[in-house]
N, C-alpha and C positions, 0 to 999 in steps of 0.2 A: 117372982119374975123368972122366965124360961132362962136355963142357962146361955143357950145362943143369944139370947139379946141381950143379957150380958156381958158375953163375949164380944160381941158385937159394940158394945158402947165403950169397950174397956180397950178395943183397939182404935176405936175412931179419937178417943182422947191420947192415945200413943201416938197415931198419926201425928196428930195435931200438933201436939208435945215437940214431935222430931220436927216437922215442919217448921214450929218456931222459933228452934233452938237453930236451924240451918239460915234462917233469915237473919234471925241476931249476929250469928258468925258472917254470914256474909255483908252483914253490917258492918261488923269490926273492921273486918279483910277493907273494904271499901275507906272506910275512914282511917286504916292508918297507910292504905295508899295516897290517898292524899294527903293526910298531913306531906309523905315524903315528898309528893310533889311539890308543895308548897317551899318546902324544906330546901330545895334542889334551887326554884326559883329564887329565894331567896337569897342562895349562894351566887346564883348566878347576878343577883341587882347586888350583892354586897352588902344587904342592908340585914344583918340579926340581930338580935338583941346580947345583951351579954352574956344572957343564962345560953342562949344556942348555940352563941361560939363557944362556951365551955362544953356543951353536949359533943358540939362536933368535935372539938381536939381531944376531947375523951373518948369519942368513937374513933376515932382515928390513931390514937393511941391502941385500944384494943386490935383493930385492924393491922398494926405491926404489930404488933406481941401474939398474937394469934398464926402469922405467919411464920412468925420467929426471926424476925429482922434484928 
């Protein structure tokens, strides 16, 4: 096969590669926006679960210790 058209196939699979690797991250991005949204309402109805309130007062812990309070 002509080098060009191998070239040629060898970047449209790179394209492609980076294209879906930019979707998956902006999938991530996406879904741990909302968890934190979720996260947020949830503070605000009051209602967590056990494990979240220990998440939050562990985040919140780090959130002074980081400041240096």
């Amino acid at each position: 096969a002509p080098k060009a058209f191998m070239d040629g196939l060898v970047k449209g699979f790179e394209e492609r590669k980076g294209a879906g690797q930019q979707r998956k991250k902006e999938k991530e991005e996406k879904k741990a926006e909302e968890k934190k949204k979720k996260t947020i309402e949830e503070k605000v109805k009051g209602e967590q679960s056990p494990d979240e309130k220990r998440m939050a007062e562990i985040e919140e812990q780090n959130r002074v210790l980081t400041r240096g309070e």
